[in-house]
N, C-alpha and C positions, 0 to 999 in steps of 0.2 A: 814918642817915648813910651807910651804904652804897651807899641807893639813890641820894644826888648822888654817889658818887663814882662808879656807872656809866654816869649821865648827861653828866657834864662832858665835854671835849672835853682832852686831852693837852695839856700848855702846849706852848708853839709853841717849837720849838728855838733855841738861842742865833742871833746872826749869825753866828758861826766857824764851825757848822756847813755852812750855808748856804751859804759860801764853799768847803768843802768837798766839797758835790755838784757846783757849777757848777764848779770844777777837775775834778774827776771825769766829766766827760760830755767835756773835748776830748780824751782821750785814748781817749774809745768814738768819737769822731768820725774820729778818728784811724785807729782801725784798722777802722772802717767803709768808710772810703775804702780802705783799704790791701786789705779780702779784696772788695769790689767792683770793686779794679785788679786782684786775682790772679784772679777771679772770668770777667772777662774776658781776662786771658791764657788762661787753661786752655781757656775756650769755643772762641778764635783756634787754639789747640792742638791743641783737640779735632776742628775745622774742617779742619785740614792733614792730620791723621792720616787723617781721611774719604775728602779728596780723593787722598793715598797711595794708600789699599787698594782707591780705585777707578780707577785709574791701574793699579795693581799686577795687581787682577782684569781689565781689561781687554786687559791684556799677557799674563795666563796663558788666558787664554778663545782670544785668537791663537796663540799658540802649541799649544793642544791643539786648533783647528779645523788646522790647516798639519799636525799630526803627523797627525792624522783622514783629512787628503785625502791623505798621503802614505799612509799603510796600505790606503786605496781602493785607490789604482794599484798599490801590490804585488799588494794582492790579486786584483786584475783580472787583474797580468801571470802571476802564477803559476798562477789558471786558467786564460790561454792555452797557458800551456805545458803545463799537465795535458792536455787538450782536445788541443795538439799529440801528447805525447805517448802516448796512448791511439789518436790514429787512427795513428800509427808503430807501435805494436802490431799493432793490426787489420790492418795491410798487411804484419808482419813474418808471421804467423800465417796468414793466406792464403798466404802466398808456400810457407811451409812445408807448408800441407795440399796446397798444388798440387806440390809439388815432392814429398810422399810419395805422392798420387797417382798423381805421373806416373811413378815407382821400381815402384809397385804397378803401373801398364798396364805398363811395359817387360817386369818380371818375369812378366808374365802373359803377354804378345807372347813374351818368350824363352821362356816354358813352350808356347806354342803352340806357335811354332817347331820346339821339342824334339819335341814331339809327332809334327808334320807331319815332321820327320826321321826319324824311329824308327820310323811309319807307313814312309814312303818308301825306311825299310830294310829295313824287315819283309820289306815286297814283293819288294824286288831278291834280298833273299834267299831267298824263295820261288820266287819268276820262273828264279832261280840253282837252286835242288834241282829244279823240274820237268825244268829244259833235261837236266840231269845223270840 
């Protein structure tokens, strides 16, 4: 007796039941529709947020190219002014070796000078004790 009771097939449920699932599926239909509307808002969402942050990166890509080529020309103009001012060195520093140079001949020219003086008085006053 066991074994027809695990052969038979389950009696077939009342009709109220029956009624029961077919109520029960418009309200899965229901909200099938409703997460396949939300489903697609979010995607449309997801969509704008896309085109935002590429909108947004392409605004900051310009603006760090424009600050880029602005730090070029600084930096270009500040080497020219290095560059200027290195060769204003170079011509302060000659002017100065020449100007101590030419303190060194004068002082040399007045020590010659002194010389030929002192020479030229040696003499006179030698010339002076012969005559005497």
């Amino acid at each position: 007796m066991a074994e027809t009771a695990a052969r038979t097939p389950p009696p077939a449920p009342p009709p109220a039941t029956r009624t029961k699932l077919s109520g029960g599926l418009e309200p899965l239909d229901a909200r099938i529709k409703e997460l396949t509307s939300s489903q697609g808002e979010l995607l449309a969402r997801i969509q704008k947020l896309k085109q935002e942050v590429q909108k947004w990166r392409s605004n900051v890509e310009a603006q760090v190219k424009t600050c880029h080529n602005e730090l070029v020309e600084v930096k270009e103009g500040l080497a020219s002014e290095v560059q200027h001012l290195r060769s204003d060195i170079k011509e302060i520093r000659s002017a100065l070796q020449e100007e101590k140079a030419g303190s060194k001949t004068e002082q040399t020219g007045q020590t010659q000078e002194d010389q030929v003086l002192k020479t030229d008085d040696e003499k006179t006053e030698q010339q002076t004790a012969v005559k005497a």
